[in-house]
C-alpha positions in Angstrom: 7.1 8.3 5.9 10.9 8.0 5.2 12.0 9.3 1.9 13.6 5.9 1.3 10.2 4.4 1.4 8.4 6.9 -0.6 10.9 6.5 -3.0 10.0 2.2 -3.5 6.5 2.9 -4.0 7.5 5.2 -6.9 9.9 2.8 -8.6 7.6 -0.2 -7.6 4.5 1.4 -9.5 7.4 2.4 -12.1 8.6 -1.0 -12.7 5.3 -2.8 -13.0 3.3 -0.8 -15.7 1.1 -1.3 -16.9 0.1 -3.4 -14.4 -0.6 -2.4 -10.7 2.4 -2.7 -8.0 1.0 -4.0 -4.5 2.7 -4.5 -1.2 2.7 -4.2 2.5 3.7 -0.7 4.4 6.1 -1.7 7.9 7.0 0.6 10.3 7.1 1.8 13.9 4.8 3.8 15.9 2.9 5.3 12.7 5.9 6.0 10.9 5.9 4.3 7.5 9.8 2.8 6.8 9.8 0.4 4.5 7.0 -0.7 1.6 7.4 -4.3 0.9 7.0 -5.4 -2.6 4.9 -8.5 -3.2 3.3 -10.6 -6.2 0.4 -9.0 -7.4 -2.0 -12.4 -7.7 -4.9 -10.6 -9.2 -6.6 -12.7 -12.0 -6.8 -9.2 -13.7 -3.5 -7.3 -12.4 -3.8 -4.5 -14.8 -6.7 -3.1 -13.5 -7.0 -5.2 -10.0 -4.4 -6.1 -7.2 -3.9 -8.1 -4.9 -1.3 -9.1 -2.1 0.6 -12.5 -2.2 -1.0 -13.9 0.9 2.5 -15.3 2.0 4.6 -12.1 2.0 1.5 -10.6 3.9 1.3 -14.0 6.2 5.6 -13.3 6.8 5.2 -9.9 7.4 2.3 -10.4 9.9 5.0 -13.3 11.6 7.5 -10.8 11.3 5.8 -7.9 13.5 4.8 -10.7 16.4 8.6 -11.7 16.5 8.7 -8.1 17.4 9.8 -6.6 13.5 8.5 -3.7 12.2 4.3 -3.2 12.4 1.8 -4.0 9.4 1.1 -0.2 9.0 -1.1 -0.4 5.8 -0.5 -1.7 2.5 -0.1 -0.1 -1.1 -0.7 0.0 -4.6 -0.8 1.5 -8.0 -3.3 2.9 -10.2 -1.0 3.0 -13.5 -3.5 5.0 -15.5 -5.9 6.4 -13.0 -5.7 8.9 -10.1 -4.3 8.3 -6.5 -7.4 8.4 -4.9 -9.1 4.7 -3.8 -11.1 3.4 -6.3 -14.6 1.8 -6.5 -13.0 -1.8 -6.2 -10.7 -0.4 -3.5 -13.6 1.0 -1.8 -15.2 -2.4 -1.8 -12.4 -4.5 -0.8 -12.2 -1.7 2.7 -12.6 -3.4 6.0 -12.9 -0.1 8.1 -9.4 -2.0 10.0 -7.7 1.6 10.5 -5.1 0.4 8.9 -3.2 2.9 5.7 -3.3 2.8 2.3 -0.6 4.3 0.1 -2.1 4.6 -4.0 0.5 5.5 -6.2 -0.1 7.1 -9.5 2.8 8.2 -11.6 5.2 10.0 -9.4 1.6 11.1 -7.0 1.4 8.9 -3.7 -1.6 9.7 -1.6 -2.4 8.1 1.8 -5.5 6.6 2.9 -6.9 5.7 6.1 -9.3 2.7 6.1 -12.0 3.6 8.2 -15.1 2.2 9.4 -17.1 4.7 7.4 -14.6 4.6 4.2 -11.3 6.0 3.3 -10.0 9.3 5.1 -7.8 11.1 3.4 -4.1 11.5 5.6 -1.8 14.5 5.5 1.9 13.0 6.0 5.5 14.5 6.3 8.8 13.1 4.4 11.7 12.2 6.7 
């Protein structure tokens, strides 16, 4: 992960407390570059999130047209832990794909696999 986008997540989760920051995670070849702020369109987005289905839907156009890949996605757990949560763990598909949980200045990443989040080591660069 670039320190530039390590850095977003941080102020992203920062900036919308109480509530929880969510967005999409872009990058190339498993490297994580940029995190994507969306809307968080959760009915209850203090203690729920979801993604704006159109920055996700533009960011999916994006990586066809040959921009950066949909690595994962992320989100906040303003007074919680960075570990997934019992919602999170029900909302999983098992599509590989990582997610970043922020909580205060902790970021852990996740992989979403088919038998439930793996835990992933990763490197600032």
């Amino acid at each position: 992960m670039t320190s530039g986008a390590l850095a977003k997540l941080r102020g992203e989760a920062a900036r919308a407390a109480p509530l929880e920051c969510c967005g999409v995670l872009l990058g190339r070849g498993g490297r994580i570059e940029e995190a994507l702020p969306a809307a968080n369109v959760a009915p209850q987005p203090e203690i729920r999130f979801e993604i704006d289905p159109a920055v996700l839907l533009s960011a999916h156009k994006a990586a066809r047209a040959g921009g950066p890949q949909v690595l994962g996605y992320y989100h906040s757990h303003p007074a919680g832990h960075p570990v997934p949560s019992a919602t999170d763990c029900e909302h999983a598909s098992g599509d590989r794909r990582i997610w970043a949980i922020v909580a205060g200045s902790e970021v852990a990443l996740w992989r979403d696999a088919e038998e439930g989040f793996e835990w992933v080591d990763f490197a600032i660069r």
